[in-house]
C-alpha positions as CSV (number, residue, x, y, z in Angstrom):
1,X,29.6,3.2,0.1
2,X,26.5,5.4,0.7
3,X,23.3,3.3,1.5
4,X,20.2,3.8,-0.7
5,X,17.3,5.2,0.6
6,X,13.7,4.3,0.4
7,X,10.8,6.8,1.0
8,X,7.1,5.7,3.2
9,X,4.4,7.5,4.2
10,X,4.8,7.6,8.1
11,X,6.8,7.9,11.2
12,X,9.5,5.5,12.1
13,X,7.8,1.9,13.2
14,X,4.5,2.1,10.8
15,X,3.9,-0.9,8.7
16,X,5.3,0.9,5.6
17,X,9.0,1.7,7.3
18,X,8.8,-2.2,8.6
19,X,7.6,-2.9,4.5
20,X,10.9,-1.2,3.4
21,X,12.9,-2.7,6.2
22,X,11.9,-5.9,4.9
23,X,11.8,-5.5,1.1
24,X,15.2,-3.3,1.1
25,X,17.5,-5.0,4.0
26,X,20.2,-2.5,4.3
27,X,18.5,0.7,2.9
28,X,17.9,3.7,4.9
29,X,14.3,4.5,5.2
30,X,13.0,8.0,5.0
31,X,9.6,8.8,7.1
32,X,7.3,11.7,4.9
33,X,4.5,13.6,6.2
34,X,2.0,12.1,3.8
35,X,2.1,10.4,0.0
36,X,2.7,13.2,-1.7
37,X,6.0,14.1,0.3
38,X,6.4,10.6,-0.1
39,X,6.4,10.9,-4.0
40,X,8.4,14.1,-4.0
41,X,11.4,12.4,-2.0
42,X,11.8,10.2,-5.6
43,X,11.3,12.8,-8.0
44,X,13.7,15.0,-6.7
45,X,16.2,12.8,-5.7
46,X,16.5,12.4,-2.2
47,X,15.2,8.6,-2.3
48,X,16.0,6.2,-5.2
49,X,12.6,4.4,-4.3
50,X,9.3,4.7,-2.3
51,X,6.9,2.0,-0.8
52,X,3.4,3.2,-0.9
53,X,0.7,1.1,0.2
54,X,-2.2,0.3,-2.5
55,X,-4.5,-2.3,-1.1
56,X,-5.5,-4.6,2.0
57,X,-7.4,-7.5,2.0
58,X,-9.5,-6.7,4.8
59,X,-10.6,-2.6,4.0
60,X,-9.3,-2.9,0.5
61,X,-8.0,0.2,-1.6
62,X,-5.7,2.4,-0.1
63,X,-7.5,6.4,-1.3
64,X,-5.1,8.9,-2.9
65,X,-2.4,6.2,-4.6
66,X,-4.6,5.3,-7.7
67,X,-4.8,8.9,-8.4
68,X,-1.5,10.4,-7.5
69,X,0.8,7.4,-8.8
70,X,-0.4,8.0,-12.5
71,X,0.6,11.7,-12.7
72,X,3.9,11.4,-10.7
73,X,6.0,9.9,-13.3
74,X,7.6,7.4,-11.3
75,X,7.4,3.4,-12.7
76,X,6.5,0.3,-10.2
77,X,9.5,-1.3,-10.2
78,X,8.0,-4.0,-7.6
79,X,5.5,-5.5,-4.9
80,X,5.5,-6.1,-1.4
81,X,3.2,-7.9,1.4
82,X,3.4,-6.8,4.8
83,X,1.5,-9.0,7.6
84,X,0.0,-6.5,9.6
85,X,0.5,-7.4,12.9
86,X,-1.4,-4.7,15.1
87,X,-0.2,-4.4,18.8
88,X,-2.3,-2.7,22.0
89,X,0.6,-0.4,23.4
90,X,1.1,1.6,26.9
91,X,3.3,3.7,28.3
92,X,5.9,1.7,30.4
93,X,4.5,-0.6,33.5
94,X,0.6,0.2,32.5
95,X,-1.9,-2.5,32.3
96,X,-4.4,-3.2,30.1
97,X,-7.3,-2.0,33.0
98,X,-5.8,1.4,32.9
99,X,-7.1,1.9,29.4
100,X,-9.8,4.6,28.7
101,X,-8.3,5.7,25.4
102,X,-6.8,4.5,22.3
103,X,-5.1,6.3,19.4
104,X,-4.6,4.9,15.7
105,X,-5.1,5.3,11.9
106,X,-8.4,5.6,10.9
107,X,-7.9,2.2,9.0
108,X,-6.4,0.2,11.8
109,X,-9.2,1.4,13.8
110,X,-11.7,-0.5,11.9
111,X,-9.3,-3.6,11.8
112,X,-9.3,-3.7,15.6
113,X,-13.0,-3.4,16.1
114,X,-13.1,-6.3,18.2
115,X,-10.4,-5.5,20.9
116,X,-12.1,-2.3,21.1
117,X,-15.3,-3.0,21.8
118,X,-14.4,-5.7,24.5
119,X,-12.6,-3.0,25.9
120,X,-14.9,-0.2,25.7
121,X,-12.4,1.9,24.5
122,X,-12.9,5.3,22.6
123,X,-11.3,5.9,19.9
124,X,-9.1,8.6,18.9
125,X,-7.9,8.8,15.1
126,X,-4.2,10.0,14.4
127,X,-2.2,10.6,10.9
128,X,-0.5,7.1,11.6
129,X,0.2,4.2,13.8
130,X,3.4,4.8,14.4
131,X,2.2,8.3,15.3
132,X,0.3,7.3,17.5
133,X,2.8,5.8,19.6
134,X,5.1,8.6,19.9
135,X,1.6,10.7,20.7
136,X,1.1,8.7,23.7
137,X,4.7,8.3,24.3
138,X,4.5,12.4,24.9
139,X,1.4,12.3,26.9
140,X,2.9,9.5,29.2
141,X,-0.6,8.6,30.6
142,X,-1.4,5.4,32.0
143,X,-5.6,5.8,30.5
144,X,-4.1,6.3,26.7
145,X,-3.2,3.3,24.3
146,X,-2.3,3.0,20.9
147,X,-2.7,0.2,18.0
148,X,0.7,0.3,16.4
149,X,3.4,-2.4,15.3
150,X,5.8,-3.9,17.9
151,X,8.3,-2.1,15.9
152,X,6.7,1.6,16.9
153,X,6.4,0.6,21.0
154,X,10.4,-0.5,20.5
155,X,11.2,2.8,18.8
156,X,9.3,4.5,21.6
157,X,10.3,2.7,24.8
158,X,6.7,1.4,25.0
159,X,5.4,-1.4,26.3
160,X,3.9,-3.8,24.2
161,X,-0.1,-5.0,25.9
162,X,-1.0,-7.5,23.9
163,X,0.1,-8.5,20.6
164,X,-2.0,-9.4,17.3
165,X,-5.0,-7.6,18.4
166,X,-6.3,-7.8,14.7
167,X,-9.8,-9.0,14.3
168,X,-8.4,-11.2,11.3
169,X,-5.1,-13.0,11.4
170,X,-4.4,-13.0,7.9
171,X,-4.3,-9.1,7.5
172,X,-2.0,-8.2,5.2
173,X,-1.5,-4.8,2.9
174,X,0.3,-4.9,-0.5
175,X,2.4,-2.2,-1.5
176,X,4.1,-0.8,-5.0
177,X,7.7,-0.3,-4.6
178,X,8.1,2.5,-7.0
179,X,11.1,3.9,-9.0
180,X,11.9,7.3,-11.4
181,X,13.8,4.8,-13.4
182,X,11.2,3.9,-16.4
183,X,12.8,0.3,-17.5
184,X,11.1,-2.7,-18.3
185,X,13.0,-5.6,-16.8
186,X,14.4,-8.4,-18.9
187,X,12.8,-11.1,-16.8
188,X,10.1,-12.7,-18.4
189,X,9.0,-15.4,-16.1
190,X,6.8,-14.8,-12.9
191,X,6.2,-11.0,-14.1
192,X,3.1,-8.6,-12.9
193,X,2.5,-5.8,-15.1
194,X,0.0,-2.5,-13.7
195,X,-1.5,-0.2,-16.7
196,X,-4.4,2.4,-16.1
197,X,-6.8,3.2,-19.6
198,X,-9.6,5.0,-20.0
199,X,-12.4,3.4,-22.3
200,X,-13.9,4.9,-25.1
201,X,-17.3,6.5,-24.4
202,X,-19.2,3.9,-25.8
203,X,-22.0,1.0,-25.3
204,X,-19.6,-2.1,-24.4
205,X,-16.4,-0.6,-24.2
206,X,-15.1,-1.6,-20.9
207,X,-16.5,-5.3,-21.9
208,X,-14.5,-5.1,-25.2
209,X,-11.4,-3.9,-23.8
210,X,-11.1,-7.1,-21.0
211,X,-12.3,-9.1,-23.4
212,X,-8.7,-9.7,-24.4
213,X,-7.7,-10.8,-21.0
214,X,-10.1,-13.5,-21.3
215,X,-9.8,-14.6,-25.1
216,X,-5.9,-14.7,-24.5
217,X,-6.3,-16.8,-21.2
218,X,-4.7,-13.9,-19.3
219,X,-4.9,-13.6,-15.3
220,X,-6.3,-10.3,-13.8
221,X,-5.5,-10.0,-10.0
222,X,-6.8,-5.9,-9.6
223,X,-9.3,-3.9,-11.5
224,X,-10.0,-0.7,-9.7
225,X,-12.2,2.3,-11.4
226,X,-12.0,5.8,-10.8
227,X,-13.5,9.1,-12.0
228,X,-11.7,10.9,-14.4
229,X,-10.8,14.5,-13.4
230,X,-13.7,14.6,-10.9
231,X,-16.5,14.0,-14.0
232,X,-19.1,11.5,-14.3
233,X,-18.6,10.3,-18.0
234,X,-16.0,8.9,-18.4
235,X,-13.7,6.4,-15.7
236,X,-10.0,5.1,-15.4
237,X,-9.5,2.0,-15.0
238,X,-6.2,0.6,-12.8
239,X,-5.5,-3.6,-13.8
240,X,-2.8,-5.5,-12.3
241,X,-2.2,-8.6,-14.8
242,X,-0.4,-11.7,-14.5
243,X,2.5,-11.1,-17.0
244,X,6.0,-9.2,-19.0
245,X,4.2,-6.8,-21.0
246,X,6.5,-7.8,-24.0
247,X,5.2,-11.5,-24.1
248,X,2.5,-13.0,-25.8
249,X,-0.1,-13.9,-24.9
250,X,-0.2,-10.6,-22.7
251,X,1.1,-8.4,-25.2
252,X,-2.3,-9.3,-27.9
253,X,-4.5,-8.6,-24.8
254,X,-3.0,-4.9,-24.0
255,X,-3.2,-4.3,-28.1
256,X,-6.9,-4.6,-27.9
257,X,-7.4,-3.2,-24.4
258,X,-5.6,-0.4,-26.3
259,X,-7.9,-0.4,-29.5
260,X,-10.7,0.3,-27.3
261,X,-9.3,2.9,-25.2
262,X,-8.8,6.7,-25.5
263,X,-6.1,6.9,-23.2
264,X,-3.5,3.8,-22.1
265,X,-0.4,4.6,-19.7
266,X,1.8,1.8,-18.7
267,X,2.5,2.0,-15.2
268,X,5.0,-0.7,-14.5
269,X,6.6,-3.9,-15.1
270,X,8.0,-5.5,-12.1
271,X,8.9,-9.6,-10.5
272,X,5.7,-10.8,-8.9
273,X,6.3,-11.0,-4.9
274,X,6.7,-14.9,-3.7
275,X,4.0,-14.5,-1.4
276,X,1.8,-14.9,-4.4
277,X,3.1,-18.7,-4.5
278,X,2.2,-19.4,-0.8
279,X,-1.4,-17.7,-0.8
């Protein structure tokens, strides 16, 4: 039997190949340049599913997924949260006071401020964490580091400095795991649903439209805005709810979101992650 294969943004060992390593035990995961390759890799067929990264509670939003996941098509077809558990890495028998240099995405960078600074370090941004461990893997020089996963130095044959380097232990990113298949799960208990509307252009509309939420005692856990096509009137709106779209009382609250919107896409149904119980 041929495994299935999940796509990530990233080289092997990044947080999103050890999300889909986690999430999808036994899948094959498929490294892409960047989120749009990511995206293609499902629409065409060569993945049955992607994880792509949407927020973190320490730097919040990821950019680019609340714009590209609308127009691609695909349906969230789950959720995932990866502890992100950054690591200081060398090149094999170098120390910590050989260290002029260390490499990393510009996100982990500012999650590992603190290591950083004690170090006096300068940074170097790179495309991705993993990246940056096969970058220094190449360079094979004592004075350059990178801030990567443990996963990434293994992959590598790097050594691993000093683990958790985070400036917050509770670091975590949430991620859509995201489907072509469009279908709405018959599960009705412990359900999230994701829709993105735009509000009419009128005094009170964005008020009016959540009102629902709140009249039918309905938990919101996201609300994210963005510009529509690049203008300044009017703004999408991106909710995660508490919820199966198809039960009341979340059903009446997305009929009246709906009655004050000019546009309303559904973007997915899916099992809320467990991790929401122990949080």
């Amino acid at each position: 039997m041929t495994a299935k294969i999940i796509a990530f943004q990233g080289r092997p060992g990044a947080y999103s190949d050890m999300a889909c390593r986690s999430a999808r035990r036994g899948w094959v995961t498929l490294p892409c340049e960047n989120f749009i390759e990511t995206i293609k890799a499902v629409q065409s067929g060569k993945a049955e599913q992607a994880m792509l990264p949407c927020e973190n509670n320490l730097v919040g939003r990821v950019p680019d997924i609340h714009n590209l996941l609308p127009s691609s098509g695909l349906f969230i077809v789950g959720e995932h949260f990866q502890r992100i558990e950054h690591c200081l890495i060398g090149i094999k028998n170098a120390k910590i006071s050989d260290i002029k240099r260390v490499h990393t995405h510009p996100m982990a960078m500012g999650q590992v401020s603190e290591i950083i600074n004690d170090l006096s370090l300068e940074r170097i941004t790179e495309f991705d964490t993993a990246g940056a461990a096969e970058i220094i893997a190449k360079m094979n020089n004592r004075e350059d580091a990178a801030i990567a996963s443990e996963l990434a130095a293994e992959l590598n044959g790097l050594d691993v400095l000093r683990y958790n380097v985070e400036n917050e232990n509770y670091n975590t990113t949430r991620f859509y795991i995201v489907s072509r298949e469009k279908k709405i799960p018959t599960q009705r208990e412990n359900m999230m649903t994701t829709v993105l509307f735009k509000t009419k252009n009128i005094p009170s509309a964005l008020y009016k439209a959540l009102g629902g939420f709140a009249t039918n005692n309905v938990n919101m856990t996201r609300l994210e805005s963005c510009m529509d096509k690049g203008g300044f009137v009017a703004t999408k709106f991106l909710v995660d709810v508490e919820g199966h779209v198809h039960n009341d009382p979340l059903n009446q609250a997305l009929n009246e979101l709906k009655f004050y919107s000019d546009d309303y896409v559904l973007l997915g149904v899916y099992p809320a992650s467990q991790y929401r119980q122990s949080v």
